[in-house]
ZASE-92176 format. One record per residue (C-alpha): x, y, z; residue number from 1. Coordinates in pm, whole numbers, plus 50000, padded with zeros to 5 digits. Example, Ala and Ser with C-alpha at 12.3 -4.5 7.8 and 13.67 -1.06 7.14 Angstrom:
<recs>
[[51230; 49550; 50780]; 1];
[[51367; 49894; 50714]; 2];
</recs>
This chain:
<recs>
[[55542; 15397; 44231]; 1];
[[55242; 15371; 44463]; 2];
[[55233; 15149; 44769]; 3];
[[55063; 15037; 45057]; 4];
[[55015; 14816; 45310]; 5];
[[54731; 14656; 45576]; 6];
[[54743; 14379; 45838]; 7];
[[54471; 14063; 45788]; 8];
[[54308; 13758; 45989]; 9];
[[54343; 13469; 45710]; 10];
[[54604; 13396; 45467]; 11];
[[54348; 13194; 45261]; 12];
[[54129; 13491; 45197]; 13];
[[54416; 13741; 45082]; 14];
[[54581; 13464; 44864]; 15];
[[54237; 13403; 44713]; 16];
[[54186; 13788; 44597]; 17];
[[54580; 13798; 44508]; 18];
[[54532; 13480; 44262]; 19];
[[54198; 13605; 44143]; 20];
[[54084; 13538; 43806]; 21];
[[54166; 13782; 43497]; 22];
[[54407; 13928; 43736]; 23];
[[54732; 13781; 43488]; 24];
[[54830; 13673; 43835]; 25];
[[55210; 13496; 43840]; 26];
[[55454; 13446; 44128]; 27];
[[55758; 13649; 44082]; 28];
[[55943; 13623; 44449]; 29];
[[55926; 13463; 44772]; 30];
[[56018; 13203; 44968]; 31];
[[55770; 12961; 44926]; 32];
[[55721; 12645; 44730]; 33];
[[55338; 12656; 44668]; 34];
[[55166; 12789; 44348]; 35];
[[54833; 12791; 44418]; 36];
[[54618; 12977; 44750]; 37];
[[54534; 12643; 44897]; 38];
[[54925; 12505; 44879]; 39];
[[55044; 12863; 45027]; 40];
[[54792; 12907; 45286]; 41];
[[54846; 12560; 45411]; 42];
[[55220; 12672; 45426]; 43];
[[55171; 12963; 45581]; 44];
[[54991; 12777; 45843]; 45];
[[55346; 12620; 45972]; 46];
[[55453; 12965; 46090]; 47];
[[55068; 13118; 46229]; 48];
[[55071; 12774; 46426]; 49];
[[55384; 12969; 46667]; 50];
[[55183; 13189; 46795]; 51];
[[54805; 13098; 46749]; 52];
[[54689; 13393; 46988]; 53];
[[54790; 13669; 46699]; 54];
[[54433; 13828; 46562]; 55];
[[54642; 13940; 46241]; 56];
[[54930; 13774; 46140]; 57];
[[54910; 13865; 45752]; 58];
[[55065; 14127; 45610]; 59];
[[54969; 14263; 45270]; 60];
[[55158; 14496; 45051]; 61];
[[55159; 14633; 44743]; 62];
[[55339; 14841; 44486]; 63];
[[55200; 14997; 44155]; 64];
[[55408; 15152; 43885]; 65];
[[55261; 15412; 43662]; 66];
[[55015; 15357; 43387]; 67];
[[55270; 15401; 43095]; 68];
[[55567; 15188; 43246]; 69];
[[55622; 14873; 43282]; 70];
[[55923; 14616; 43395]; 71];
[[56005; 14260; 43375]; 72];
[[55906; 13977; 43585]; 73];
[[56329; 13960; 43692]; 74];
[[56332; 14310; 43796]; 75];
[[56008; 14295; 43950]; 76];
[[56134; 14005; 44147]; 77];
[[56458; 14228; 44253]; 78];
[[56271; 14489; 44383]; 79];
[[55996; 14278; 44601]; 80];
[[56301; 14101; 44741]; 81];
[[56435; 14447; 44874]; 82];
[[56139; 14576; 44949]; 83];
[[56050; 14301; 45193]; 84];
[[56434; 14371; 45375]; 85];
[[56402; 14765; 45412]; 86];
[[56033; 14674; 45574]; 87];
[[56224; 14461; 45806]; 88];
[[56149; 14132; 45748]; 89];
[[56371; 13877; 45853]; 90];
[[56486; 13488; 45645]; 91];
[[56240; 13344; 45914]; 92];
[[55948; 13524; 45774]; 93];
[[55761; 13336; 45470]; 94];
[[55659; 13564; 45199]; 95];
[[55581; 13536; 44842]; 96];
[[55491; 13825; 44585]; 97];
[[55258; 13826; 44300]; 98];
[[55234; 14038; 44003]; 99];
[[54903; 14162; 43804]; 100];
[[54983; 14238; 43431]; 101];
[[54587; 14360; 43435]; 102];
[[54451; 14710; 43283]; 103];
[[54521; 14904; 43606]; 104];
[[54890; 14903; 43560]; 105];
[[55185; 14658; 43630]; 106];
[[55174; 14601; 43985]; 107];
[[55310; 14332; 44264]; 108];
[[55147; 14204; 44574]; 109];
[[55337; 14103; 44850]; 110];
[[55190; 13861; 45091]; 111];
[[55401; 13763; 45413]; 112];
[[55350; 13611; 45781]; 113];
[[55421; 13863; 46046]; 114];
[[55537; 13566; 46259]; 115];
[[55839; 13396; 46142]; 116];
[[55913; 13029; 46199]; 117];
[[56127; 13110; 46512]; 118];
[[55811; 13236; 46652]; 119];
[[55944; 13605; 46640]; 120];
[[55670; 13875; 46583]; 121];
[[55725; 14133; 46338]; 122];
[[55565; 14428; 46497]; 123];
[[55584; 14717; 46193]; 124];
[[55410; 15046; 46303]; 125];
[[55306; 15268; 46062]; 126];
[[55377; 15015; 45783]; 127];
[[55129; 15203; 45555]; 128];
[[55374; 15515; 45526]; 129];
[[55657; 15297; 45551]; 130];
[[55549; 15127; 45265]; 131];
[[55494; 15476; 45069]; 132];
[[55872; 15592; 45181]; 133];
[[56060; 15266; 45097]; 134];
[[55856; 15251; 44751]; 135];
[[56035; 15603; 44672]; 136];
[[56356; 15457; 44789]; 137];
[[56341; 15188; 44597]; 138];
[[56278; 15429; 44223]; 139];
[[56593; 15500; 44280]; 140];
[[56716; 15203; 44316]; 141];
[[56631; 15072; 44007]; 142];
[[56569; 15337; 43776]; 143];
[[56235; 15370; 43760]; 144];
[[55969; 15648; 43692]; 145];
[[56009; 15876; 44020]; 146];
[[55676; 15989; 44152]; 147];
[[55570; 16195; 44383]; 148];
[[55649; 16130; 44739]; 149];
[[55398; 16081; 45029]; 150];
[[55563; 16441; 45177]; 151];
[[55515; 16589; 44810]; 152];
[[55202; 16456; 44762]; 153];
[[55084; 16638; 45087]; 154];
[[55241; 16915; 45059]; 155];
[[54997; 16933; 44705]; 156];
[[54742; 16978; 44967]; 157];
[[54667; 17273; 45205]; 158];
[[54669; 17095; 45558]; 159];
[[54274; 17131; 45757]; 160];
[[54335; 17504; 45996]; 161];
[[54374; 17473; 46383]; 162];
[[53952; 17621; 46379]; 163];
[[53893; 17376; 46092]; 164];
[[54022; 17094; 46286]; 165];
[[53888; 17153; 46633]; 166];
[[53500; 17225; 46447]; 167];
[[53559; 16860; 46294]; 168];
[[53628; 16693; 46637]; 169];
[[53321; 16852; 46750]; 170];
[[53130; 16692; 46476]; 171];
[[53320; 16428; 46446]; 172];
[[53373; 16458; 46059]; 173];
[[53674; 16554; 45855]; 174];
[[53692; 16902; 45800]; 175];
[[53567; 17034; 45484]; 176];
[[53859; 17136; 45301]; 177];
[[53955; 16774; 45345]; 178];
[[53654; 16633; 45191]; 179];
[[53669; 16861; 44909]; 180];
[[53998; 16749; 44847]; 181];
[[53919; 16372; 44809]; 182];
[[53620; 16382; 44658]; 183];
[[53764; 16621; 44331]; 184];
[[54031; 16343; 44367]; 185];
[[53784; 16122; 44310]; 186];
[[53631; 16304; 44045]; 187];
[[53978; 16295; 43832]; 188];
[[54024; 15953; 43859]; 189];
[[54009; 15951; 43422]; 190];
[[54072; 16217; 43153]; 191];
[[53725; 16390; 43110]; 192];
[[53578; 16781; 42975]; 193];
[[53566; 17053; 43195]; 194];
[[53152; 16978; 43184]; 195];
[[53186; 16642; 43277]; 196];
[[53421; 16744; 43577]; 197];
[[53163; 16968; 43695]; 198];
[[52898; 16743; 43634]; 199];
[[53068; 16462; 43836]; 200];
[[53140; 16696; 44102]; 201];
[[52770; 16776; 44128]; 202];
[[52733; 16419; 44181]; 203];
[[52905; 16399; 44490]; 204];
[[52763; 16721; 44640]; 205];
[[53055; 16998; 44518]; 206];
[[52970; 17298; 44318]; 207];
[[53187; 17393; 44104]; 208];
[[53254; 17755; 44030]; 209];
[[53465; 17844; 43742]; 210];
[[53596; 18157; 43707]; 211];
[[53595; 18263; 43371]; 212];
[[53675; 18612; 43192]; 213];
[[53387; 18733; 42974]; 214];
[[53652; 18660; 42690]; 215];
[[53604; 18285; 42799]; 216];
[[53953; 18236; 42939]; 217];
[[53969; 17977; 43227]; 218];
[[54132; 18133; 43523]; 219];
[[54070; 17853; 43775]; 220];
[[53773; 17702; 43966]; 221];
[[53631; 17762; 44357]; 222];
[[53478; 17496; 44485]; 223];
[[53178; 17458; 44766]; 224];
[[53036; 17200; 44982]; 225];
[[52787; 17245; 45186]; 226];
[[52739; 17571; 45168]; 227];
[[53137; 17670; 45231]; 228];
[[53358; 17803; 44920]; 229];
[[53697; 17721; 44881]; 230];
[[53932; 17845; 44607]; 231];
[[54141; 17598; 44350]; 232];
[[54484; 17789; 44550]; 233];
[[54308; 17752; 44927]; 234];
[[54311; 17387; 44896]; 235];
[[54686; 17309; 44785]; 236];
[[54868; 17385; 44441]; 237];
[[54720; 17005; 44336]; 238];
[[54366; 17221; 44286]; 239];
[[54480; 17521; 44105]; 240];
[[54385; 17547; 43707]; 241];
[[54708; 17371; 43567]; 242];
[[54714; 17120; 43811]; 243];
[[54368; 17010; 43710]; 244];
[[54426; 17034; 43314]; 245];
[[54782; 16782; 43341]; 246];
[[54522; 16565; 43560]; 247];
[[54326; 16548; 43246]; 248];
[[54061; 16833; 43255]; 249];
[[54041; 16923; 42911]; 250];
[[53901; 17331; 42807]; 251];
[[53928; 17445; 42440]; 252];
[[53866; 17838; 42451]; 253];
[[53826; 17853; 42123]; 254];
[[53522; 17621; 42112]; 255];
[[53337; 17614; 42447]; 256];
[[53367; 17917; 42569]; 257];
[[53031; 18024; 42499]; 258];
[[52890; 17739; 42670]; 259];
[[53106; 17778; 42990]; 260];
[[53002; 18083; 43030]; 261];
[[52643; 18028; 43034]; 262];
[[52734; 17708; 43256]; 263];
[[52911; 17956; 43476]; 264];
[[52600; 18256; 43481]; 265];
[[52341; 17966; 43576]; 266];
[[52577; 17798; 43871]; 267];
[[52624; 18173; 43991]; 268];
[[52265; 18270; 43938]; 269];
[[52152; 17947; 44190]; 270];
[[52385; 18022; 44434]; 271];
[[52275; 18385; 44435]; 272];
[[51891; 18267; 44459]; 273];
[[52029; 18002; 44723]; 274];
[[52196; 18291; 44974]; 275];
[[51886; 18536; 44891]; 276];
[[51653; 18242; 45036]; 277];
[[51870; 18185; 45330]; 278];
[[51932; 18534; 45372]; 279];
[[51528; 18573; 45395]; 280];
[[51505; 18338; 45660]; 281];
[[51776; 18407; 45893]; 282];
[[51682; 18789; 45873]; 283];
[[51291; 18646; 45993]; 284];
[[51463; 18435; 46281]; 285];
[[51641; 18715; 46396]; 286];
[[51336; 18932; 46385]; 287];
[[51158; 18707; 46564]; 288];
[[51431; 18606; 46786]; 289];
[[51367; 19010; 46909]; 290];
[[51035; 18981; 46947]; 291];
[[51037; 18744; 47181]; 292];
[[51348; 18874; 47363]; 293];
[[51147; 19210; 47385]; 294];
[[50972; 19213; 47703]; 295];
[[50721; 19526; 47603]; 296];
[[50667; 19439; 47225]; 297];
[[50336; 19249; 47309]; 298];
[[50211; 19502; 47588]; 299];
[[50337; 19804; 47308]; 300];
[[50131; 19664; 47035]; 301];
[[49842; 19489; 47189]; 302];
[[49775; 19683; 47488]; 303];
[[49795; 19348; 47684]; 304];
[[50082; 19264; 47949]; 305];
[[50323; 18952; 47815]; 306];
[[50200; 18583; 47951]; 307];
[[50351; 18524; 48337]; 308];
[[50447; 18922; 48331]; 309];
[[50347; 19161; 48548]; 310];
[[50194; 19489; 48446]; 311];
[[50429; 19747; 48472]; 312];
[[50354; 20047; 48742]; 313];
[[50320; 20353; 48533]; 314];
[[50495; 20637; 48718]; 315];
[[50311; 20985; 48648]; 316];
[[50573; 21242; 48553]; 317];
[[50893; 21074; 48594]; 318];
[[51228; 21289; 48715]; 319];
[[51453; 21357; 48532]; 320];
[[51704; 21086; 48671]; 321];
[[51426; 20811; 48571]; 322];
[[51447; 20648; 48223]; 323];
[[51152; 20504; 48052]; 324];
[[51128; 20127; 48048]; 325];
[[51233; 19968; 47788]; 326];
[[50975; 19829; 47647]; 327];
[[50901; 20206; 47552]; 328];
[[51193; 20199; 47286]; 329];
[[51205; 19924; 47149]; 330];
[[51395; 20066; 46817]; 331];
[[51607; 20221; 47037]; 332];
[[51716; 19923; 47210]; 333];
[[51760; 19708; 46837]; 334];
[[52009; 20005; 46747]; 335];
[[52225; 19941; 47111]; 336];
[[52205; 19542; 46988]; 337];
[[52310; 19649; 46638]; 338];
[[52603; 19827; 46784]; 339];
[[52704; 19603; 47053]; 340];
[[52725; 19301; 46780]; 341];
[[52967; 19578; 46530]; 342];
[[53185; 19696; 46821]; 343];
[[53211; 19269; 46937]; 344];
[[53275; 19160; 46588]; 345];
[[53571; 19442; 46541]; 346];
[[53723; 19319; 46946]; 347];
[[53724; 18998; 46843]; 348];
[[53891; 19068; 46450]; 349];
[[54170; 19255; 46658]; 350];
[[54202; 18958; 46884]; 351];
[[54230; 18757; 46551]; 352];
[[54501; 18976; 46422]; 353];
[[54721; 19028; 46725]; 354];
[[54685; 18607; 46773]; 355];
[[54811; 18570; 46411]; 356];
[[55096; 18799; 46458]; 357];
[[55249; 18646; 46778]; 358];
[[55133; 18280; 46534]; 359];
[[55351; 18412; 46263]; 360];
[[55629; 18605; 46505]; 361];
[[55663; 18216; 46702]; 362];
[[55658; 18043; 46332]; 363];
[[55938; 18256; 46219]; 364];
[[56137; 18191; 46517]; 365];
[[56099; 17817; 46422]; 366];
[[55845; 17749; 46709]; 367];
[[55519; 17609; 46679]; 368];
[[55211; 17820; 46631]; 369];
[[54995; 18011; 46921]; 370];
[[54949; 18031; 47248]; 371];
[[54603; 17895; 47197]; 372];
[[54716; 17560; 47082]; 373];
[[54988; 17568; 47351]; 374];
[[54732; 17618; 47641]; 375];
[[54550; 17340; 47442]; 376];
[[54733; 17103; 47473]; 377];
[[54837; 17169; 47861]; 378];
[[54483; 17065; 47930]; 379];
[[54482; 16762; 47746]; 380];
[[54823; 16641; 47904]; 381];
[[54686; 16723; 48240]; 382];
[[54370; 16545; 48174]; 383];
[[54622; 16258; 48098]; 384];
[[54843; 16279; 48414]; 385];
[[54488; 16281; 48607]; 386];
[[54361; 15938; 48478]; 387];
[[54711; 15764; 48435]; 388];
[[54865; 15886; 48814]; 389];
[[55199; 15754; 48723]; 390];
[[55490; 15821; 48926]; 391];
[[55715; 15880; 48646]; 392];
[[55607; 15914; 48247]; 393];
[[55875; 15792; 48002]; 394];
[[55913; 16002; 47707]; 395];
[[55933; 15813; 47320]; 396];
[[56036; 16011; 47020]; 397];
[[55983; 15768; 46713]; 398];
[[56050; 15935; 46359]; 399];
[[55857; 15738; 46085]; 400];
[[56097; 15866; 45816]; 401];
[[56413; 15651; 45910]; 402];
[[56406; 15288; 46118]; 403];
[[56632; 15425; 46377]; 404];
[[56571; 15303; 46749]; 405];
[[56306; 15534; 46926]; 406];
[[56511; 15809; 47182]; 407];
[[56334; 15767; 47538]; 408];
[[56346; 15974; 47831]; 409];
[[56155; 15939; 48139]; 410];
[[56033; 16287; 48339]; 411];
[[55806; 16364; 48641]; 412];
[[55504; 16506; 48544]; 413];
[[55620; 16887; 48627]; 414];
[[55921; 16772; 48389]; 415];
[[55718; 16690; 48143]; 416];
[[55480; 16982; 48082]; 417];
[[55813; 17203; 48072]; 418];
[[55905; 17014; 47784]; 419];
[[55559; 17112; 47589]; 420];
[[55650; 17389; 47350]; 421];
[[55994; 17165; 47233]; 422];
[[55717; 16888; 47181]; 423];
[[55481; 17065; 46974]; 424];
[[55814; 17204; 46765]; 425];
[[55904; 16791; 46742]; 426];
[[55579; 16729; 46661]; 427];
[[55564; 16955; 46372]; 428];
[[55831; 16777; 46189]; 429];
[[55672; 16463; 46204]; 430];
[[55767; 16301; 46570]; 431];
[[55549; 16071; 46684]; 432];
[[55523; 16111; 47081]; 433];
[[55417; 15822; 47282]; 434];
[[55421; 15859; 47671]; 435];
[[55471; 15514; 47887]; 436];
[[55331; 15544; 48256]; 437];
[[55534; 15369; 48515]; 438];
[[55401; 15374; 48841]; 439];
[[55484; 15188; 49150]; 440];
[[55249; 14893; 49249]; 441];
[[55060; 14873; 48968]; 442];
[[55130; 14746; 48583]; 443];
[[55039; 14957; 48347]; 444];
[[54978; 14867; 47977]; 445];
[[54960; 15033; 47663]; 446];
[[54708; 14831; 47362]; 447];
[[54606; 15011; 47013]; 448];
[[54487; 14904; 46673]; 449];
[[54169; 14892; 46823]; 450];
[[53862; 14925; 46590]; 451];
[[53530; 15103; 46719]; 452];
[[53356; 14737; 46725]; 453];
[[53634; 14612; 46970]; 454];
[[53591; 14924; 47170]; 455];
[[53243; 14886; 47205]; 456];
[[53322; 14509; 47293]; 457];
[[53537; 14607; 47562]; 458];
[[53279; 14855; 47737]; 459];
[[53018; 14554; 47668]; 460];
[[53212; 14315; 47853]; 461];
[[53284; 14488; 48155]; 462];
[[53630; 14603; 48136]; 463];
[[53720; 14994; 48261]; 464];
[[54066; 15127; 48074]; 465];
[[54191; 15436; 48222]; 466];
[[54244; 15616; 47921]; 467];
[[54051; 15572; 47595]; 468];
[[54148; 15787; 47310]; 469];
[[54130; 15790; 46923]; 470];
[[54390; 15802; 46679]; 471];
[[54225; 15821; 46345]; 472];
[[53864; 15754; 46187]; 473];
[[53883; 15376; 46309]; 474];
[[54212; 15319; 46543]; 475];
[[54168; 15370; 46873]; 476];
[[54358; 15260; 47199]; 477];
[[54325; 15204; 47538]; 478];
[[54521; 15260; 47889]; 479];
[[54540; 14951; 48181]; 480];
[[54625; 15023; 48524]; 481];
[[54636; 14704; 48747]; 482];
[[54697; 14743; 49100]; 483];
[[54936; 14401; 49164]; 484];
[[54891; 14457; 49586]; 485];
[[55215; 14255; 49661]; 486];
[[55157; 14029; 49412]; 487];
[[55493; 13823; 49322]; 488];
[[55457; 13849; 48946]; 489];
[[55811; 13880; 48730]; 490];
[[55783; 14134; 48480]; 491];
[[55811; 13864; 48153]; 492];
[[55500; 13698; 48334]; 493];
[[55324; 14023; 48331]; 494];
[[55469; 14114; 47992]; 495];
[[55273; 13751; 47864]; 496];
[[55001; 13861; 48049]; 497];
[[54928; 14197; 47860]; 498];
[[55041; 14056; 47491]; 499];
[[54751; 13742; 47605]; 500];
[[54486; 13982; 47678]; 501];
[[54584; 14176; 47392]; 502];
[[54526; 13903; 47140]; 503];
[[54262; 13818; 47346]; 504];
[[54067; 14179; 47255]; 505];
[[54183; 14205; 46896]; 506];
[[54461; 14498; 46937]; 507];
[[54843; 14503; 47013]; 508];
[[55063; 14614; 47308]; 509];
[[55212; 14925; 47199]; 510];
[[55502; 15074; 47352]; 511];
[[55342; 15387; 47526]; 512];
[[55012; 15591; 47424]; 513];
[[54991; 15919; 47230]; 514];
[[54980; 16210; 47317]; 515];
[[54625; 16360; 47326]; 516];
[[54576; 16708; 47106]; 517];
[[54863; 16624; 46891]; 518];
[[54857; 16501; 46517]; 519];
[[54985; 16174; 46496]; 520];
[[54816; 16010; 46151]; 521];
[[54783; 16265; 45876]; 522];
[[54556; 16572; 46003]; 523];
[[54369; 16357; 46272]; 524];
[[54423; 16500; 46610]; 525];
[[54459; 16215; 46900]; 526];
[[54113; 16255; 47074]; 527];
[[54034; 16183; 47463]; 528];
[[53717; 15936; 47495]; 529];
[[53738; 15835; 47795]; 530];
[[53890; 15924; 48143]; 531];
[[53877; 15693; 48454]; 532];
[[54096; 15726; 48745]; 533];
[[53969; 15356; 48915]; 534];
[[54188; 15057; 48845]; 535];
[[53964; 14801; 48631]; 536];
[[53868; 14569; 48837]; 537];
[[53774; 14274; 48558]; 538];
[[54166; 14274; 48442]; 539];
[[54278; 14286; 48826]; 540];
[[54094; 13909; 48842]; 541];
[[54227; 13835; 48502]; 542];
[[54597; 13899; 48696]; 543];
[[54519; 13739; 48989]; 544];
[[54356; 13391; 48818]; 545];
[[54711; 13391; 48647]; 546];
[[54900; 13418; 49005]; 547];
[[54635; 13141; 49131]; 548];
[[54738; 12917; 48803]; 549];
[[55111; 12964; 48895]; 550];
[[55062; 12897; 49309]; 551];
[[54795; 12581; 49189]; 552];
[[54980; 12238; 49311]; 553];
[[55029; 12033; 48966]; 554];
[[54895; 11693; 48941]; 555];
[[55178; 11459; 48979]; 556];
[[55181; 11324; 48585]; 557];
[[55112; 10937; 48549]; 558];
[[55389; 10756; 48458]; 559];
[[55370; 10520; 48127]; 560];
[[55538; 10164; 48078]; 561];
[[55593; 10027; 47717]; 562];
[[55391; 09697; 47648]; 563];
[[55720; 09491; 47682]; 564];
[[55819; 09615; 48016]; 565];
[[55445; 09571; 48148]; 566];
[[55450; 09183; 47978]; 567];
[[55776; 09143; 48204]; 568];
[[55679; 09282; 48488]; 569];
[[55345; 09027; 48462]; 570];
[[55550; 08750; 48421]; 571];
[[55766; 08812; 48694]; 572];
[[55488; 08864; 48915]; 573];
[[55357; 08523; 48803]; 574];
[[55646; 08358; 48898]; 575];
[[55688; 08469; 49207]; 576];
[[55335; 08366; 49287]; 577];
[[55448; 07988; 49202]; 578];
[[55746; 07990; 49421]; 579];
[[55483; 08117; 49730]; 580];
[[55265; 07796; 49581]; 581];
[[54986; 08040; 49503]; 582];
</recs>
């Protein structure tokens, strides 16, 4: 069973798409009473009017059995109903689940307020793999079809290399076994010939290379993108030639394996003329690259000395301890190039080799790859400590694969990078690590599920985080330190004051920030953006207008009289006029 799930502004707008037409759209759980978007929305309005300052208080989840099963509506009820308690939902929280009976397979949606009606926020992190894991649970559970799980389903896939990785942050792309691997998932999305596969394939940039015998047997398939090759086996076992006929790439040998062939001799023919071409032109760069490195080639051929070059003083019969310049040997000088680049590139395979055998030596020993990444890392955390200056750094281990309470220890910052190598082992199993800063005299805050538009908003409007980093293609999240100078400020009014300005910006006060250099979300690696060691000054008057709103005398409030007791009142004060015979 597949699942998902995403956080949303309006209720209207996801009930709307939920309840869409030709959709066989019918309520199946929940506890709601309204059938229809407009009822529900304007029911779901009861709890978003508890806390009006949340950006995203929908929640949207769904789960999708496989094409050739299918349940009843009772069953289907069942499950949403425990679905919604593993995610952690509580009574308070409305919810109500839909199920499509359309051609893409029986499936339920699950639509529910992230703030109950006791005002309590649910705060889910990583509720899209959540979702995934309690969906597997949940097979189980009730008998049904059990698919792959998210950890299976990865481990389908060859993960990105450290290199790989690192070359992508510098371009700021996914790495290219990545994008080969979702765009030939892409590609199978429907039973199809082995022609058509290539052909669609072509269509999003990928050449495909089968590799078939001259007998026309179908060994497998490489694949290329932009000018790098990859083998069916180098980009998981998902990718190799069985994996792609059960996904329904269909080959009969007995029939089209004359054509393949030729379809195979005309891709390999192109990509031959393709490297010959390129092969052409980098040889003429590097031949002119010497030329114009060569400080005698013009003088040599032309008689003439190079532009801004002094003529060189010819010395009549040189001793024997004098060489000839060497713009006289021109050849001779290529050859030293020639060897210096052989005798580099074998140094720096043997560097290669020696790294992977201390890599594999550490992995055996159930550490965590190479010194390289280790050293890495160092950096990054130091770059950290440098913007953050906490006094103390508290430590949170979260596992995503059980709900258990987050373990938390709080270290110095010496403490801390002694503890590297056991996080990089923790990390490796899938540990999250999130770091919160205390340090005295200031507050220090923590906000992510920031998108690039409300980064760029931030930076726009003037305000200076001390740490900027990004998570994933579009989550980023930001670092505060506030300098309170002897403000008197209780903790739950600074605690109001962060979740506030939060809301305010579009993101959510997280519990600590990341760790910078690790993987945290699939293969993305936590990326520094921005470093700034000054306190922000616009969130420093943000803190002190609240302390001014707090010290501001409040206006007495005027006191109200019914009608009856001011008609009394009147009459009394008539009276008492007649008695003074006024």
């Amino acid at each position: 069973m597949k699942a998902g799930a995403i956080r949303g502004n309006g209720f209207y707008g996801a009930l709307s798409y939920v309840f869409g037409d030709s959709k066989g759209a019918e309520i199946v759980a929940g506890n709601m009473s309204g059938t229809n978007p407009l009822q529900l929305s304007a029911e779901f309005g009861i709890s978003r009017n508890k806390r009006p300052s949340i950006i995203k208080p929908v929640s949207h989840s769904w789960l999708r059995l496989p094409d050739n099963e299918t349940i009843p509506a009772e069953k289907f009820s069942e499950v949403a109903n425990a679905y919604v308690e593993r995610m952690g939902f509580s009574d308070a929280h409305q919810w109500v689940a839909v199920s499509h009976s359309d051609t893409n397979g029986q499936h339920i949606h699950i639509v529910a307020s992230r703030i109950g009606l006791n005002g309590q926020l649910w705060n889910g992190r990583w509720e899209y793999f959540s979702a995934m894991r309690v969906a597997s649970d949940l097979e189980k559970q009730f008998g049904l079809t059990i698919t792959k799980t998210f950890e299976e389903a990865q481990r389908d896939k060859k993960q990105a290399t450290k290199n790989e990785m690192e070359k992508a942050l510098r371009e700021g792309r996914a790495p290219i076994r990545q994008q080969l691997q979702q765009l030939i998932d892409e590609a199978l999305n429907e039973p199809q010939s082995v022609f058509a596969f290539i052909e669609r394939l072509k269509a999003s940039g990928v050449i495909a290379i089968p590799n078939v015998a001259s007998t026309g047997r179908l060994n497998g398939m490489a694949f290329q993108l932009e000018g790098i090759t990859f083998k069916g086996s180098q980009l998981g076992k998902g990718y190799s030639l069985k994996q792609l006929l059960e996904k329904g790439v269909s080959y009969e040998q007995a029939t089209e394996s004359g054509e393949l062939i030729r379809c195979t001799n005309q891709i390999k023919k192109a990509l031959s003329q393709n490297r010959s071409r390129n092969s052409e032109s980098s040889a003429t760069n590097l031949v002119e690259h010497q030329r114009a490195n060569d400080t005698g080639y013009k003088a040599e051929h032309s008689g003439e000395p190079k532009s801004n070059q002094a003529i060189p003083e010819v010395q009549q019969n040189p001793g024997p301890q004098q060489e000839a310049p060497a713009s006289d040997n021109a050849e001779a000088r290529a050859g030293d190039f020639e060897k210096h680049a052989v005798d580099h590139n074998l140094s720096l395979r043997a560097g290669y080799r020696r790294w992977r055998a201390l890599d594999e030596l550490l992995s055996n020993q159930g550490g965590v790859v190479s010194s390289m990444s280790y050293q890495y890392k160092m950096k990054e955390l130091q770059k950290q400590f440098d913007a953050i200056q906490a006094d103390k750094y508290e430590l949170i281990i979260s596992n995503p694969n059980n709900y258990q309470a987050p373990k938390r220890h709080v270290y110095s910052e010496e403490q801390l990078s002694d503890k590297m190598a056991g996080l990089m082992q923790l990390s490796s199993k899938g540990y999250v690590l999130q770091i919160a800063p205390r340090r005295e005299g200031y507050f220090q805050f923590c906000i992510g599920d920031l998108s690039q538009r409300q980064i760029d908003k931030l930076e726009a409007q003037g305000y200076m985080p001390s740490l900027t980093q990004q998570l994933a293609t579009n989550d980023f999240e930001v670092v505060f330190s506030v300098p309170l100078y002897g403000l008197e400020l209780s903790q739950e009014s600074l605690n109001d004051f962060a979740e506030n300005f939060a809301n305010h910006i579009g993101g959510e006060i997280q519990q600590g920030y990341h760790l910078s250099g690790f993987r945290h979300y699939g293969n993305f690696l936590t990326k520094i953006l921005h470093l700034s060691a000054l306190c922000c000054e616009k969130a420093l008057g943000l803190v002190k207008k609240m302390v001014a709103d707090k010290e501001a005398p409040q206006p007495k409030p005027k006191m109200t009289i019914s009608n009856k007791l001011y008609r009394e009142l009147k009459r009394r004060e008539q009276d008492n006029s007649r008695d003074l015979g006024l």
